[in-house]
N, C-alpha and C positions, 0 to 999 in steps of 0.2 A: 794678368800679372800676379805673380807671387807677394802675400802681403807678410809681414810680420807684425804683431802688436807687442809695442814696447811701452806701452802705459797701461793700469789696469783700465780695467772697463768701470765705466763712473754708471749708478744707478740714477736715474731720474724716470719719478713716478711710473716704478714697476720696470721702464725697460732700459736696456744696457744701450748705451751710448760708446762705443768705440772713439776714442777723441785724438789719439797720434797712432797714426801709421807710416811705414816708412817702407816702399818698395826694394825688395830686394830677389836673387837670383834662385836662392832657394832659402828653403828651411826644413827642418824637422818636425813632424805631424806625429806622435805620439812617435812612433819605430820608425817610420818611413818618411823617406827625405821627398819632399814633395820641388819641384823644378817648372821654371815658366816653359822649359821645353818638352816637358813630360818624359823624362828620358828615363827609358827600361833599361840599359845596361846599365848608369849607374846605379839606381833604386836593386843588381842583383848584384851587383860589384858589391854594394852595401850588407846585401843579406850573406851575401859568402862571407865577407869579413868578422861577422857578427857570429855565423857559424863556425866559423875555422876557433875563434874565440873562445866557443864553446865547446869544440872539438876538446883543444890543448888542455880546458878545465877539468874535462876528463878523461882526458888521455893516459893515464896512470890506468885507470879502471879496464880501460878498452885494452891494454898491452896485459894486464896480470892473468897471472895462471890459474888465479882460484877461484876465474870466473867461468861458468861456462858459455861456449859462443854466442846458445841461444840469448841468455841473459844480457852478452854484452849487443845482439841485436837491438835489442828492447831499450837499450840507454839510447842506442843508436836514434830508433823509432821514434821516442819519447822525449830525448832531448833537445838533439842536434838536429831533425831534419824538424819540426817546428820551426825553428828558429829561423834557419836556412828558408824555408817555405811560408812564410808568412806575407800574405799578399799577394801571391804567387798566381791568383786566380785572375787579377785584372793582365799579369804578364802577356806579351806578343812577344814571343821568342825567335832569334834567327840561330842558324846552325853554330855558328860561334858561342850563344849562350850556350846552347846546349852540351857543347862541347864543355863548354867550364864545370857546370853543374857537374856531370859525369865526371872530370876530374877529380872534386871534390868529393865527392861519392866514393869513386876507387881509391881513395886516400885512407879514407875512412873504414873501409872493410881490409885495407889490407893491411893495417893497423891490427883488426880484429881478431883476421883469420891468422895472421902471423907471415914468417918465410916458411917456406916448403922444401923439403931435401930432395933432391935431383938426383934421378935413380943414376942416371950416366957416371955424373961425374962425384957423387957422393956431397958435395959440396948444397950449402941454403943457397935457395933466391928468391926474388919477390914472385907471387905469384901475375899472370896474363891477367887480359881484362875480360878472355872468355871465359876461364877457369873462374876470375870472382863471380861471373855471373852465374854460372854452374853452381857453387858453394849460397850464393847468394842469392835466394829462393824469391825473395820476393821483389814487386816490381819498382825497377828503378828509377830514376828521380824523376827522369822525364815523362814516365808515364803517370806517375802519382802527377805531377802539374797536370797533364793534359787533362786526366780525368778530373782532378778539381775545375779543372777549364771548362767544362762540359756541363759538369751540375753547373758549376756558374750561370750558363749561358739559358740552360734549361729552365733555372730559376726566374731568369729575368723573364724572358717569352714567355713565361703564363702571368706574368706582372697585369695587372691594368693599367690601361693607356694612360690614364692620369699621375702616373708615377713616373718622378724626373730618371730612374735608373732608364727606364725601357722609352721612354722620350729620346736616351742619349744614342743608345743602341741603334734605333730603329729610324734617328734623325739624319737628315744630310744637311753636311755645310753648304752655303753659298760661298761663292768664289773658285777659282782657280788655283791646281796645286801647282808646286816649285817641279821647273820643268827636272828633269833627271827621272832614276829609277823609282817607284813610288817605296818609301818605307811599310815594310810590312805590318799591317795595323792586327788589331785585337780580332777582328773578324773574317780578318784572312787564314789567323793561325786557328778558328772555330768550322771553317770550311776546311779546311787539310787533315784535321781530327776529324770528322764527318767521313771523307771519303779514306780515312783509314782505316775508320769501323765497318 
């Protein structure tokens, strides 16, 4: 269960004493909203909101003319997808996530790159999402998580046993899952990057 502590922490001789706690559904852990059900759409529902946030802050910079693209990539790089990506590495993604992320991505470059004149019809329009990837050289969002996914996972496996990260990894629950589809966990989505490499 999710705790929150709403009284400081009382010292006695040397150690902290937690003295009211009060269960509740979730909270916020420095950025990240932590949940008694561990739940990865909202914790990215959250990080889009936080991005798009920081999108609009600079969204002046990203739309003017006196910047060049390359430049306004590097805001893009440096700013916004931190923000967007932070914690990104414990993520199990399903194609739905995916799908958001890339929207907010294509939002963002074509913000960038601008409209494009249409030889047909002489008239602007926004540009396809094959054309931003063409224009947009480097690799997109999903593959930046998967490969943070990847060190992640590499990292943990050379851990020594005695460390609770690779305990967790490499441990099985006892009991019985909730019958239906099984939810796609963190280890499923590190075998499907496996066999994509």
């Amino acid at each position: 269960m999710c705790c929150k502590i709403y009284q400081k922490l009382s010292c006695f001789n040397g150690f902290y004493l937690i003295t009211n706690c009060k269960k509740v559904e979730e909270f916020k852990y420095l950025v990240t909203t932590l949940t008694n059900q561990s739940s990865i759409p909202e914790e990215i529902k959250s990080r889009l909101r936080s991005g798009i946030a920081c999108y609009h802050s600079v969204q002046n910079l990203l739309s003017s003319r006196l910047l060049s693209k390359n430049l306004k990539i590097k805001i893009y790089r440096n700013i916004i997808l931190p923000v967007v990506l932070y914690g990104c590495k414990t993520w199990s993604l399903t194609l739905r996530e995916e799908r958001k992320l890339k929207v907010s991505e294509d939002m963002v470059s074509r913000r960038i790159f601008g409209p494009r004149k249409d030889e047909v019809t002489g008239g602007w329009r926004r540009f396809h999402k094959e054309e931003l990837n063409d224009l947009y050289s480097s690799p997109n969002i999903v593959r930046v998580i998967k490969s943070r996914r990847m060190r992640w996972a590499g990292h943990v496996t050379r851990m020594s046993e005695e460390r609770v990260v690779y305990r967790v990894l490499v441990g099985k629950l006892e009991g019985r899952r909730p019958l239906g589809r099984r939810r796609r966990r963190w280890v499923d989505n590190i075998r499907m990057d496996l066999q994509e490499v």
